[in-house]
C-alpha positions in Angstrom: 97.1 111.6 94.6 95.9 110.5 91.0 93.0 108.5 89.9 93.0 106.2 87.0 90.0 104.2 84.9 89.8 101.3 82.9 85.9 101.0 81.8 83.7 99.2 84.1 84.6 99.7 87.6 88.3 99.3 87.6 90.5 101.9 89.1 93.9 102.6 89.9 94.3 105.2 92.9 97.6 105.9 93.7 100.7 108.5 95.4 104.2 108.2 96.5 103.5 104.9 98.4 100.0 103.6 98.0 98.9 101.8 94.5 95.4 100.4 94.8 93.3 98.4 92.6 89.8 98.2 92.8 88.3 95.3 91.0 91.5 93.9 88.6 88.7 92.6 86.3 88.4 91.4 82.4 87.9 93.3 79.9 84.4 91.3 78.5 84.7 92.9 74.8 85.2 89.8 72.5 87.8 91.4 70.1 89.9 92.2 73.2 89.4 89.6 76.0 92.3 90.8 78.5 92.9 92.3 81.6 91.3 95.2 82.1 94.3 97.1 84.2 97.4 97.0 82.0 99.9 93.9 83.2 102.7 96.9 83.5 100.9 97.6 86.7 100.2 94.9 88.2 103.6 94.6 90.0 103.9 97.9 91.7 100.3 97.3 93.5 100.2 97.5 97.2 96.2 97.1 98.0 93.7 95.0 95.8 89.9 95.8 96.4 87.4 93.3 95.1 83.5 95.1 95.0 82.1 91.0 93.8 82.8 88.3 91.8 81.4 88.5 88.3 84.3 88.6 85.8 84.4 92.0 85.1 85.6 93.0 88.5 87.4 89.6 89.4 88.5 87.5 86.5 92.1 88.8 87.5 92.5 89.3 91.1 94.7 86.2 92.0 97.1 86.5 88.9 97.5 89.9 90.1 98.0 89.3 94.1 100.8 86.8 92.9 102.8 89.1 90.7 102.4 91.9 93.5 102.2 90.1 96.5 99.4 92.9 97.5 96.7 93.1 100.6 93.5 91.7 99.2 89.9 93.0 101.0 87.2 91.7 99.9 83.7 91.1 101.1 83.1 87.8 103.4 80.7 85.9 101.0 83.2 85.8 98.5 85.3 83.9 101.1 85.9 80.6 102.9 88.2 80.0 105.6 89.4 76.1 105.6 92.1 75.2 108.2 93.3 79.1 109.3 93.8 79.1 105.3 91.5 81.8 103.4 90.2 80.9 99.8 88.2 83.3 97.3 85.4 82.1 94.9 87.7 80.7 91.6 87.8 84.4 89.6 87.5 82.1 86.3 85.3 79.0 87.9 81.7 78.2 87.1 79.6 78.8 89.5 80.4 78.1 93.1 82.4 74.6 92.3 86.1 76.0 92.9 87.7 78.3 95.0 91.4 79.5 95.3 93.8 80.2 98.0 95.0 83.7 98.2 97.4 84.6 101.1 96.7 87.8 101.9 93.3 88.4 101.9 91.3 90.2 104.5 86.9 88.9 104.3 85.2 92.6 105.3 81.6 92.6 106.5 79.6 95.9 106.4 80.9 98.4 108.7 83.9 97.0 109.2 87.0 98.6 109.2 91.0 96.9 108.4 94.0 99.4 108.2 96.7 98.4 105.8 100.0 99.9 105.4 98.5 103.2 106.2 95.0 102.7 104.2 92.3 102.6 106.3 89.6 100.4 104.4 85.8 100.4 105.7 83.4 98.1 104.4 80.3 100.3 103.0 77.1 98.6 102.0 76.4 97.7 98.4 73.4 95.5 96.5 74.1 93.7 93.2 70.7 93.9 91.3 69.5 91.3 88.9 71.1 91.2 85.1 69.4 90.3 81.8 71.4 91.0 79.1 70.3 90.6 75.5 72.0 88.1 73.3 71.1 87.7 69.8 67.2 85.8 69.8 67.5 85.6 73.8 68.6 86.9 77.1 70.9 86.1 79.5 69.1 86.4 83.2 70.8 85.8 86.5 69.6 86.9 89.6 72.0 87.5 93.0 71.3 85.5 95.8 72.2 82.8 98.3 74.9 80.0 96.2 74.4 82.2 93.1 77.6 83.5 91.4 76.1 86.5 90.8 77.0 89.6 92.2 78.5 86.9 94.9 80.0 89.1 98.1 78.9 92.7 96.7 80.5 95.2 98.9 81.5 98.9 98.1 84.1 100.7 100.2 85.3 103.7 101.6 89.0 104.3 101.4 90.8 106.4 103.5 94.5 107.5 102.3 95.9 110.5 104.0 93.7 113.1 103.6 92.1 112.1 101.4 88.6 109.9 100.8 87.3 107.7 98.5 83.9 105.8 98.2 83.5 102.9 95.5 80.2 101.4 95.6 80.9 98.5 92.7 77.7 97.6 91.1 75.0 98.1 93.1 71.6 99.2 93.6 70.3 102.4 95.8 71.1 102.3 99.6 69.8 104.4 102.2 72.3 103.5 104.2 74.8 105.7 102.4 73.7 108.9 103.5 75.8 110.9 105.1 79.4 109.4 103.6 80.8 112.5 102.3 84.0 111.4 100.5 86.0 113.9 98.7 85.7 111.4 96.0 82.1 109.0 94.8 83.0 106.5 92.0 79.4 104.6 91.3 77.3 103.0 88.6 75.0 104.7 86.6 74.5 102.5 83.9 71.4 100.4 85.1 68.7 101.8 81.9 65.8 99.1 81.7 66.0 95.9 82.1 69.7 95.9 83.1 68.7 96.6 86.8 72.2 95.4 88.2 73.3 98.9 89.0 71.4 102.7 89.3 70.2 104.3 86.6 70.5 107.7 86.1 68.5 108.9 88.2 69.1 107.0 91.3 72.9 107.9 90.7 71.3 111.4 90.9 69.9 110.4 94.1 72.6 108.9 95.7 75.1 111.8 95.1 72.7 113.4 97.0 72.9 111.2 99.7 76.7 110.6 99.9 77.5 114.6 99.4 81.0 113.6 98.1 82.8 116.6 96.9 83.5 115.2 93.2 82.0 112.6 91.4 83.2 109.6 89.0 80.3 108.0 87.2 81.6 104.2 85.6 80.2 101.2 85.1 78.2 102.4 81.7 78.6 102.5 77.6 80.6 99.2 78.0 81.2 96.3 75.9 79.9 92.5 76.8 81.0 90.0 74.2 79.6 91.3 70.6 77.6 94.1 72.2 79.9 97.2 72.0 77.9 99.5 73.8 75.7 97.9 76.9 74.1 100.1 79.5 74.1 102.7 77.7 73.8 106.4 79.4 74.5 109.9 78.5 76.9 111.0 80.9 76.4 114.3 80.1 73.3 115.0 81.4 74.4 113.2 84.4 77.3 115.6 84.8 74.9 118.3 84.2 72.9 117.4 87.1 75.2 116.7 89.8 77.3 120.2 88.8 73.4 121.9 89.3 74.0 120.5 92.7 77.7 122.2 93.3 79.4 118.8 92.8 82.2 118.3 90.8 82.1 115.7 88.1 84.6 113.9 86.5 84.3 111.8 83.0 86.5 109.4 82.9 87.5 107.0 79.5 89.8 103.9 79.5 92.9 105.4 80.6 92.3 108.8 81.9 93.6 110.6 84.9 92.8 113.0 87.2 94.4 114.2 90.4 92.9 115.0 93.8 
């Protein structure tokens, strides 16, 4: 099985049969406004994981469910079911005004479970924190919560293909509730420094690798670009990888692009 990034919290995880896409987002760089998983890939997709709605992890997710026809799971307050007919928060809408009908799609509350074609798909807590962002003279603030866009339906998952497991947490804040997990593979956010307190920092990525006890690790959701701002949420993944391999955990640094196999 190999693993594929594309900055922020997209993945690709794939083998013989199984393609899955976890958050089909934008890319939110100004000079290169596009999707952040290549269209070359969209059609061969069999499973389409959405962690929340903010652009970064949405913006594409109905462009790609048409081209593949894939399984969509997503978390139920992204959701509306109208008529035995489910429809997702508009991935390019403002605010809560529009929604869009997607065919497939599968609403997952936490701890529940859905088996697709083979992948087994369990719904795992996950808490979108507040953002403030700096632009120019002032800040963008948004805060999650009920009828905000924000962080709308946060939900991380654990996938189960084969033999293999995989947690994605999406952007979230620390959970208790995680312990005991144990995936052979973690992918979560370590990029919440300061006042960008939408995801862990550091440490509490530190903190929850030591509750999950995965056996390898896959820090994202850091050193990315937001409009002009090429480098936002800026960590040093290297003393993060330095910590979790003091605790016999593998780590894996992943740019746009790379791949690793499991």
């Amino acid at each position: 099985m190999k693993i594929r990034h594309f900055l922020y919290n997209s993945f690709l995880i794939e083998n013989d049969k199984t393609k899955i896409a976890i958050d089909p987002g934008q890319n939110l760089w100004i000079f290169s406004l596009s999707s952040l998983i290549p269209k070359s890939e969209w059609r061969s997709i069999t499973h389409i994981l959405i962690t929340h709605g903010d652009p970064d992890h949405h913006w594409q997710s109905d462009r790609v469910a048409e081209v593949s026809h894939a399984s969509v799971v997503c978390g139920k307050e992204l959701a509306k079911v109208e008529d035995s007919e489910t429809f997702l928060v508009d991935p390019r809408g403002r605010g809560l005004t529009s929604w869009i009908s997607f065919k497939k799609a599968h609403p997952l509350g936490i701890g529940e479970t859905i088996i697709l074609d083979g992948v087994k798909i369990e719904a795992v807590k996950s808490v979108h924190g507040s953002i403030s962002v700096p632009i120019l003279w002032f800040k963008i603030k948004r805060k999650p919560g009920p009828g905000k866009r924000t962080g709308i339906g946060s939900m991380g998952y654990k996938i189960t293909v084969g033999s293999k497991t995989i947690v994605n947490l999406g952007d979230s804040i620390l959970q208790k509730e995680w312990a005991g997990l144990k995936p052979d593979v973690l992918m979560l956010p370590i990029g919440g420094l300061g006042n960008n307190t939408w995801t862990m920092d550091l440490s509490e990525a530190i903190e929850a690798v030591k509750l999950i006890s995965p056996k390898r690790v896959i820090p994202c959701h850091y050193n990315v670009p937001f409009f002009w701002i090429k480098n936002i949420a800026p960590v040093d993944d290297r003393v993060f990888k330095h910590e979790v391999k003091k605790l016999g955990i593998e780590c894996s640094i992943m740019h746009y692009g790379d791949e690793i196999e499991i």
